[in-house]
N, C-alpha and C positions, 0 to 999 in steps of 0.2 A: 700583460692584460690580453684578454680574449673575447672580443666583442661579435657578433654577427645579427642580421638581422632575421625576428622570428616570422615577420611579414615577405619573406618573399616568395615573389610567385611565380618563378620561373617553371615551364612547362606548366603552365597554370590548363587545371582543367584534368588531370591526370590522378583518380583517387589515391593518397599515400600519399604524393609526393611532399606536401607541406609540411606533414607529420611527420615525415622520414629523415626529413631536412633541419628539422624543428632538435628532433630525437639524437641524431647524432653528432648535431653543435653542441647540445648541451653535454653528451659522454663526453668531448672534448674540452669543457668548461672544468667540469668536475676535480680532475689532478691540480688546477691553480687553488682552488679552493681550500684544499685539505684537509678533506673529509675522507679521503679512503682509511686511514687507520683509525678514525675513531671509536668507538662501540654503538653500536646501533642500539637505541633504548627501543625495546618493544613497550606498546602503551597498549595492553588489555582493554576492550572492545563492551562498553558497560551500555545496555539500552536505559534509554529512560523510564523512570517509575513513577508514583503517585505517593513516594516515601512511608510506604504502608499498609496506605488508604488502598481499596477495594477497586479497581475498572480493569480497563479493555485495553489492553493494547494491540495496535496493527501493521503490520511492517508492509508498504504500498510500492508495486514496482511497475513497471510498462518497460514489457520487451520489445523495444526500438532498436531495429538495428542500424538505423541509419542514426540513431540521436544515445550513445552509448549509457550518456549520462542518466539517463531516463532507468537503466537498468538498476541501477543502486537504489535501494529500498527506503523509501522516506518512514519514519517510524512515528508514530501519532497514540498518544496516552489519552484516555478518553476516562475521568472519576466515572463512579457508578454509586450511589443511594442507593439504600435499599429497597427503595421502592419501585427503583431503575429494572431491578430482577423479577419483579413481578409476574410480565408475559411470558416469563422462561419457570415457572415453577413446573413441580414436577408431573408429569403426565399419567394420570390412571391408563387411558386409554389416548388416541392418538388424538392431536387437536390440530385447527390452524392458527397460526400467529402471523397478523399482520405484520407484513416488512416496516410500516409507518411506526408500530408501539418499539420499534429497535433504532430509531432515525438516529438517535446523540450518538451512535459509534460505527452503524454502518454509513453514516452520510461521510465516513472519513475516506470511504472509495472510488479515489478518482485520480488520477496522474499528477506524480511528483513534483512536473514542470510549472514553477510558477508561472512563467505567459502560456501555458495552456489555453485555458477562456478566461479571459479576462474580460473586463469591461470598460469601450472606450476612450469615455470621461473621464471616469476614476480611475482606470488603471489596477482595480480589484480584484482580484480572482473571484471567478461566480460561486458561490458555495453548493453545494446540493439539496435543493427545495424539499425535495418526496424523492422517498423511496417506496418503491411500490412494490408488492408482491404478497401471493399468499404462502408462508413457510409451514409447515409440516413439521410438525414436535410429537415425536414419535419415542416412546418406552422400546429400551431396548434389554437390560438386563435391571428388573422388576427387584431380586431380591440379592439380600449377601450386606457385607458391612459398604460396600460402594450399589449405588444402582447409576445406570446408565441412559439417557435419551438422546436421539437423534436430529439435530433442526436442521431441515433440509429442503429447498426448492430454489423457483427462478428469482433474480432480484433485478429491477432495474432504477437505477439512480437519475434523476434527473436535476440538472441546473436551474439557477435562476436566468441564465440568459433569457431573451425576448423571443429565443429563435424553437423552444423547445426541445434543447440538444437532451439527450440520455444514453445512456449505456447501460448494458445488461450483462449476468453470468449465472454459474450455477453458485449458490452459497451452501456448504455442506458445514457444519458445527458439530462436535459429540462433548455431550456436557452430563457432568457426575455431580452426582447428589450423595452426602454424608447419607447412614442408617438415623432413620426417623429426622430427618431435613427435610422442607421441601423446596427450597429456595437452594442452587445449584451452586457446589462449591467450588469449582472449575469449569474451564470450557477451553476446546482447541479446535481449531478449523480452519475452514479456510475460503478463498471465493476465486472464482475462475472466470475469467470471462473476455470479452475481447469490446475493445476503446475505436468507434471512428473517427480518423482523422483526414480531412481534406487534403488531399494534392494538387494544389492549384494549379502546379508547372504540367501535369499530368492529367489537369481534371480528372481525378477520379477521386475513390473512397480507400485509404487503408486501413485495412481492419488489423489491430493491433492486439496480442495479449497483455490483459492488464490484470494483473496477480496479487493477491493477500494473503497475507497470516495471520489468523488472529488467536489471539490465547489473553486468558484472564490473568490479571496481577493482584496480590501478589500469589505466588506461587502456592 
């Protein structure tokens, strides 16, 4: 039997060292187990869908270096109606489209971390009240069996906290409309923008990148 402990904290205080401590008890676990000659089953990597049905999916990350976990893409399926594509039909000429008439799917951008903002009594994560912004739906390739527009500007999201927290980026989209459609058969894009987070130990602000992809289902 091979027991250690994964709490200790000798030279406490020294980045790595827990981890490293942690990392190479357990390579020493491993040979009692007997798992080196088994076959490794690879389990292919399936996002989630809407079995069909029409929406948005977003895959949400925040580049945190000090919080790793944060970097893994939380992925979020948002149905869509048809009446949901309405603000996105297709552009003669250039138009604005409120960030507000897109809330049901861009309100999904906001950091992974379930105790992000929460709220004290309940314990809830604060959802996203408004999204604000004026977006730019702009024609890009008018004719051909595909036509092409562009939805593009600044977006800022705001929480329901008391404190009026939000975050802002650029949101770029390019979305294709079938010959004689005008309601958009697809869409791919994406949002860029950076998340502040408090450092209490530091007092200060860090300004973090918080990243999306979004693209329409099904395919």
């Amino acid at each position: 039997m091979h027991t250690f402990d994964a709490a200790r904290n000798e030279q406490y205080g020294r980045r790595g060292t827990l981890q490293q401590y942690t990392s190479g008890e357990l390579r020493r676990a491993v040979p009692f187990l007997g798992l080196n000659n088994k076959p490794v089953k690879e389990r292919s990597v399936k996002l989630p869908d809407l079995n069909g049905e029409r929406g948005i999916r977003l895959l949400v990350s925040l580049r945190d270096n000090r919080m790793l976990a944060y970097r893994a893409p939380v992925v979020e399926v948002v149905p869509m109606a048809k009446a949901d594509w309405k603000p996105l039909l297709w552009p003669d000429k250039e138009r604005t489209v409120p960030a507000n008439a897109l809330k049901p799917w861009l309100s999904q951008i906001y950091p992974p971390g379930v105790m992000e903002r929460t709220n004290p009594q309940s314990k809830v994560v604060y959802a996203i009240k408004a999204t604000e912004g004026d977006l730019k739906l702009t024609p890009l390739k008018p004719e051909g069996e595909e036509r092409q527009a562009i939805l593009r500007g600044v977006l800022r999201l705001t929480d329901e906290g008391p404190d009026d927290f939000s975050h802002q980026g650029i949101l770029e989209i390019v979305l294709t409309y079938r010959k004689g459609e005008a309601s958009p058969h697809s869409l791919r894009g994406y949002f860029d923008g950076l998340y502040p987070r408090n450092d209490r130990m530091h007092r200060d602000i860090r300004w973090l990148p918080l990243q999306a992809a979004i693209e329409s289902i099904p395919d």
